[in-house]
N, C-alpha and C positions, 0 to 999 in steps of 0.2 A: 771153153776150156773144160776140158773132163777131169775130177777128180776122181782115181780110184779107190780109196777109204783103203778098209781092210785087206784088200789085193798086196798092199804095197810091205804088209806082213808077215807077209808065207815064205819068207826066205827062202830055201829050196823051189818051192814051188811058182815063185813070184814070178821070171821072164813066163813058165807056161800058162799062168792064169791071164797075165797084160799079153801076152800071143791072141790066146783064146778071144780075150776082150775086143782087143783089136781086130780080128776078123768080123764078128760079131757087130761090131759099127760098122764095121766096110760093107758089110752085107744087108744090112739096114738103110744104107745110105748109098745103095749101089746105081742108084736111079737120079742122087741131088751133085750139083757140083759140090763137090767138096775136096780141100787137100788136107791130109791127115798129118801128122809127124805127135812120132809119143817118145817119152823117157821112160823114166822108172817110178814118175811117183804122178804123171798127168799127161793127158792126151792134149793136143790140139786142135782143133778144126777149124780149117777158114771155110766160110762159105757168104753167098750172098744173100743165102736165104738164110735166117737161120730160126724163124718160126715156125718152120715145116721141119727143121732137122732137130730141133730143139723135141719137137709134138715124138718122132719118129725115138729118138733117142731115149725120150723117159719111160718107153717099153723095153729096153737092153738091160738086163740082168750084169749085176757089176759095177755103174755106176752111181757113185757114192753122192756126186753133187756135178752140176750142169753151171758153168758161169760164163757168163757174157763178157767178153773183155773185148778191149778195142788196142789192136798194132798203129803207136804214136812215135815220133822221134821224140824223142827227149829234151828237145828244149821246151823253155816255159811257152810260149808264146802260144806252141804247137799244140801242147794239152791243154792250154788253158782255150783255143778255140775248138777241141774236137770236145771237150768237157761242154762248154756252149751250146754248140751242134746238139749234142746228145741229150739235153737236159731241157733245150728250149720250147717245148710242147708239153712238158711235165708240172704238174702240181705236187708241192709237198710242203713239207714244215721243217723236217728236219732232213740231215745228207749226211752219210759217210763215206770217205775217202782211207784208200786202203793201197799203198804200193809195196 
């Protein structure tokens, strides 16, 4: 997920600068599978790589912040084993959870 910070500010100018941005990924990323879809206040990218688009991305001028999210159904069962999946080769001490 792309945040774009102060973009989302410019009132007037706001669909032309997330335009601009948005090409700007598309052209950065014109060589990785990727499917794009953006609103007014964040982009999205699904991809299967997303250590090479991630690397590629922190060079685009405009984005505010880069975050890693995972598409879950919504029941518990379902998050609570892709949360597992995700976390079970990791070491830490402390965790936050943010919906």
């Amino acid at each position: 997920m792309i945040k774009y910070g102060e973009l989302t500010t410019k009132k007037g100018n706001r669909n032309l600068f997330i335009k601009i941005l948005y090409e700007n990924i598309k052209k950065v990323l014109s060589n990785c599978n990727v499917k794009i879809h953006k609103d007014r206040v964040r982009m999205f990218i699904e991809t299967p790589d997303v250590d090479l688009c991630i690397k590629k991305l922190s060079k685009v001028f405009g984005i505010h912040a880069i975050v890693i999210a995972y598409k879950v159904e919504s029941e518990k069962e379902k998050i609570q084993e892709c949360v597992l999946d995700i976390i079970k080769n990791e070491e830490f001490n402390t965790f936050k959870v943010e919906t």
